[in-house]
N, C-alpha and C positions, 0 to 999 in steps of 0.2 A: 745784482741777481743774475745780470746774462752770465757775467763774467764767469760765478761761482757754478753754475749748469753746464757752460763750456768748460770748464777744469775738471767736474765730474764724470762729466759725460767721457773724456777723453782718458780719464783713470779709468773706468767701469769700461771700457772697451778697449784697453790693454789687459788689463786683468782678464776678460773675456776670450782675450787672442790666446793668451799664457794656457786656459783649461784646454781649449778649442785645438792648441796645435800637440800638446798632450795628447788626446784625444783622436786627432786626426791619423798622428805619425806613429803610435806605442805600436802594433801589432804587426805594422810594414817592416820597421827598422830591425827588426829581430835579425831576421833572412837578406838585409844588406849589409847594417854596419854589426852587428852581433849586438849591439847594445839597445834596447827599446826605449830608453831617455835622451839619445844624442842629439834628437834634435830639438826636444825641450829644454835642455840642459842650455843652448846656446840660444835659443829664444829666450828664455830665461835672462841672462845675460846683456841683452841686445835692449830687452826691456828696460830694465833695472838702468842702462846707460841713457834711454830714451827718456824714464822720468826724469833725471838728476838733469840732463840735457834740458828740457822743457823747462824744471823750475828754475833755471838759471835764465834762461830767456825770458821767463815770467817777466823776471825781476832787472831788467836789461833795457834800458830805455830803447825801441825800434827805431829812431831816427840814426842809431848808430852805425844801422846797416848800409846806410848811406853811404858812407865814405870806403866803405870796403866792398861795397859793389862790382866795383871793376876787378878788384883781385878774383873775387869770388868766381864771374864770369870767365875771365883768365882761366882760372885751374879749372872750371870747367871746361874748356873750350880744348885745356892740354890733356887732361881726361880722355876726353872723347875721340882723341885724336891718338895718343897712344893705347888704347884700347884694340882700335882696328890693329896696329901691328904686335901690339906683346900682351896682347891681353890672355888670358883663359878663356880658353874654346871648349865649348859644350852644344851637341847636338848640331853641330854646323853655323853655331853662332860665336861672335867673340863678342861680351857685356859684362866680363868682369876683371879686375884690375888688380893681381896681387901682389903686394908692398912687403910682404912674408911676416909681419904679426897680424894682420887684417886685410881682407878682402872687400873689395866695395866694388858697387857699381855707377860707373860716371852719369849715367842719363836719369839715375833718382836725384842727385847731385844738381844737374844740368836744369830741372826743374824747380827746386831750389831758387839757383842762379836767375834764371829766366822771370820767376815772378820779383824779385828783389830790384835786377837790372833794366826791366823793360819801369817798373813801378817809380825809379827814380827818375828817368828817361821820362814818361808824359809826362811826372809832375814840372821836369826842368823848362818843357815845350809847353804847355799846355796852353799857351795863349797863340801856338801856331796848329792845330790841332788838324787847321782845313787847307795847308802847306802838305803838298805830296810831295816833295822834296824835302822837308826837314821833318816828316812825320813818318809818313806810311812807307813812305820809300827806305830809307833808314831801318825802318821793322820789317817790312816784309823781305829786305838782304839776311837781315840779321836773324831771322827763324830762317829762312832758306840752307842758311848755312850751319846754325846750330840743329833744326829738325835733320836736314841732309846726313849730320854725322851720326844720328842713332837710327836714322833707315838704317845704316850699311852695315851695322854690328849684326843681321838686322834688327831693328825694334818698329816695325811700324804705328803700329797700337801706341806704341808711348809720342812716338812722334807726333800723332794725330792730336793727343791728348796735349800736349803741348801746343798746339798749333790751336787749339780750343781755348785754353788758356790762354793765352794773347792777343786772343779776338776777344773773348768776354771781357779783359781787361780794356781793351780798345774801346770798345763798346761803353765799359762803365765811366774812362775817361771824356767822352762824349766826340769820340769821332765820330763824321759826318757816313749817311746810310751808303752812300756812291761809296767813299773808300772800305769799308767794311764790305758791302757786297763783292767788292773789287777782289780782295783779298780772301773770301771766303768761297766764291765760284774760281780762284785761282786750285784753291788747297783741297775742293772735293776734286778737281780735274785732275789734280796731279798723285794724287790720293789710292783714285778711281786705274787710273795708271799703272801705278807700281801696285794695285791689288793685282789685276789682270798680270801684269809682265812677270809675275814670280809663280810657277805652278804651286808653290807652296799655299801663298795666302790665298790663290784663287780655287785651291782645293778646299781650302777650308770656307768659303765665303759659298762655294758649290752645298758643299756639307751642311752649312746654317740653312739654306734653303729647300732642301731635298735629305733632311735628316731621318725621314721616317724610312725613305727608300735606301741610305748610305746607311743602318744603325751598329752596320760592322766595321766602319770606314771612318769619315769624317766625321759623321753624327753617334758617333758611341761616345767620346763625355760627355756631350750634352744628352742624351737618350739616359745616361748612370745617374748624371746629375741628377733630374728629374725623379729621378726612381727613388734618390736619398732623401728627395723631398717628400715625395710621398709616403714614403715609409717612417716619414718623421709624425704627419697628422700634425692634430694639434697640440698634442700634448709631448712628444715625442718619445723617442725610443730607449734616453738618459743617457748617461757619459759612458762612450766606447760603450755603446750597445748597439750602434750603427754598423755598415755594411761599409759605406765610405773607406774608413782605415782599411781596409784589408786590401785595400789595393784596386778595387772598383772602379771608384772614381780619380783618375789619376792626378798626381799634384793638389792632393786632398789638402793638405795643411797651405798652400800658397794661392795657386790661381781660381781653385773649387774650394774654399772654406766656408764660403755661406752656405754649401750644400752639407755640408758637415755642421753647421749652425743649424740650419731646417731639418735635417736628419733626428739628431742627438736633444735640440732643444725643442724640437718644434714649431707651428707659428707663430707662438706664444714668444718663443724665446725671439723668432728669427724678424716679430716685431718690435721685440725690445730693443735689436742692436740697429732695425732701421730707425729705430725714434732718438735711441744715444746719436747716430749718424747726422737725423736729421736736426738734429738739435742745435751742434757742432756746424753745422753748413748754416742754417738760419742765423743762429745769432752774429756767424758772422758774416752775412751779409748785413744784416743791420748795423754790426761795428763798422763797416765800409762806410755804412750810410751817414751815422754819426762821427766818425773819427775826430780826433783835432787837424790834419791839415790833409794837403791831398795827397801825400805821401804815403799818412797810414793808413786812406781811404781806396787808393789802389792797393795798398799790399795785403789790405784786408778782402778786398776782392777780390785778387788774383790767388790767395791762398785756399778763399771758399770757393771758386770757379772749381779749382784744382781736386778739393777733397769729393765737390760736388760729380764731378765726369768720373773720378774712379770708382765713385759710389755706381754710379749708372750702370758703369763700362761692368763691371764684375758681377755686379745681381744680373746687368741683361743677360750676360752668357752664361752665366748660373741655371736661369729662366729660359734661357733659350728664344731669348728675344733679343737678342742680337751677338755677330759673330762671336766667338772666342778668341779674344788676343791676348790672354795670359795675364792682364792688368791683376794685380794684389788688392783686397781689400784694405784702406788705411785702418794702425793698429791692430788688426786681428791676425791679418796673414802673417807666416813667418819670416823671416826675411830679417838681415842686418842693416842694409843701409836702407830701405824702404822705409821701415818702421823707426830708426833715429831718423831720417831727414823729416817724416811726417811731423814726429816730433817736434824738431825744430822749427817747423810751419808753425804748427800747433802752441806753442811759444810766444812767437812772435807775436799772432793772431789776439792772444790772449792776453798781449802786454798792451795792443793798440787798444782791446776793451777794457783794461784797467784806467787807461788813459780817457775813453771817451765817456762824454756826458748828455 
């Protein structure tokens, strides 16, 4: 029964992404690309690869990912690295990597990598858990250096979110509260740091806190957002009858789509997609709980950790209850390699609850 609600839930919130980025993109895309379907057309697409993807991993036994762990990490790690020099620059960032039939981004990738390779990693250790030399030490190099390479693209927001993931995963392996604290008063110090040292992120962290007084400045998506919500009610405004698409709220279809959810569906709808979410994050913490060994009880943990913070990360800045760092909703947002790597989570997650009893 989890199994069959986690497989639903994750179709009925792709399907949902598919109307939603419709919906978001028809009336912008006119006056950019001349075409108003371009970027459903390849959302579309992205989907369609993201099912076939998922049911393949269904059906995939997860202890396979075991052995290919290291490669995995590898290409991420060569990713990440030629990113900074040959990557695709946008907006003063460089985060994406073009091979010339597809386009991806290595730190959706790198996230991936990280819950797989740290998940085989404590299971290998797990009888040295309270060794800061063959545990925490070892991990806290090891995020220092993979978080380090998606600051610099920059990504900090994702960086973070990673760095959250392998503490929850820490945590679920049962490292001891001293190393955990150790490592978590490390990563807000340094965190707190590079907010402050970049006028970028510290404009925007100004902006979350003084949005009513910046609503021309910092706090203008969040002040649209809110507006799309409201003018959703309860029942909402129905499909492209929102304000959203028209260019309002910016990055409607990616970073702001719940507001586009709350707008066009309403509360109604924009509790249905938090209940598919929460569904999806519940059951599998519980497959964590029950797994067959501790392999798939970290992978299933660091997978739910993972769905859980981006769920957070993106309604909070939606809501305006915490900064904007551009985090995508899993499944709904548009996006190519987001939405297959989730998938691929989404897979996994769902082959260790086929397996557990």
């Amino acid at each position: 029964m989890r199994y069959v609600a986690m497989l639903a839930s994750v179709l009925l919130l792709m399907l949902t992404g598919v109307v939603m980025v419709l919906s978001a993109s028809n009336p912008a895309l006119i006056g950019q690309d001349g075409d108003a379907f371009s970027k459903f057309a390849r959302h579309a697409t992205y989907v369609t690869v993201g099912v076939f993807l998922l049911l393949f991993l269904v059906g995939r036994d997860y202890r396979s990912w075991r052995r290919i762990a290291p490669l995995l990490l590898g290409s991420a790690f060569l990713a990440l690295v030629l990113v900074l020099f040959v990557g695709r620059s946008s907006g003063g960032s460089r985060r994406w990597l073009d091979l010339g039939l597809f386009i991806f981004q290595p730190s959706e990738i790198a996230k991936l990598a990280l819950v797989v390779s740290l998940a085989s990693f404590l299971d290998q250790r797990r009888y040295f858990l309270d060794r800061v030399d063959r545990v925490t030490a070892p991990v806290a190099l090891f995020l220092a250096l993979l978080c380090g390479l998606v600051v610099l693209q920059p990504k900090l927001g994702t960086a973070a979110i990673m760095g959250s993931i392998a503490l929850g995963m820490l945590w679920a392996a049962g490292l001891p509260f001293r190393h955990l604290a150790a490592l978590l008063t490390s990563g807000l110090l340094l965190g707190l740091f590079l907010t402050l040292a970049s006028p970028y992120r510290r404009g925007r962290v100004l902006g979350f806190f003084s949005a009513s007084q910046n609503s021309e400045g910092w706090g203008w998506q969040a002040d649209q957002s809110l507006i799309s919500l409201a003018n959703g009610g309860f029942r909402g405004t129905g499909l492209s009858a929102g304000h959203a698409q028209w260019g309002w709220v910016p990055e409607a279809h990616t970073d702001f789509v719940f507001a586009v959810v709350g707008e066009q569906l309403g509360f109604i709808g924009s509790l249905a997609v938090v209940i598919l979410l929460g569904t999806i994050i519940l059951a599998g913490f519980r497959t964590a709980q029950i797994a067959p060994d501790v392999f798939g009880s970290l992978l299933a943990a660091g997978i739910s950790f993972w769905f859980f913070l981006q769920v957070v990360v993106h309604v909070g800045g939606v809501l305006r209850l915490l900064p904007i760092t551009g985090v995508t909703l899993p499944f709904i947002s548009y996006g190519g390699t987001a939405l297959i790597v989730n998938a691929a989570a989404a897979g996994l997650l769902l082959n260790i609850a086929r397996q557990s009893r």
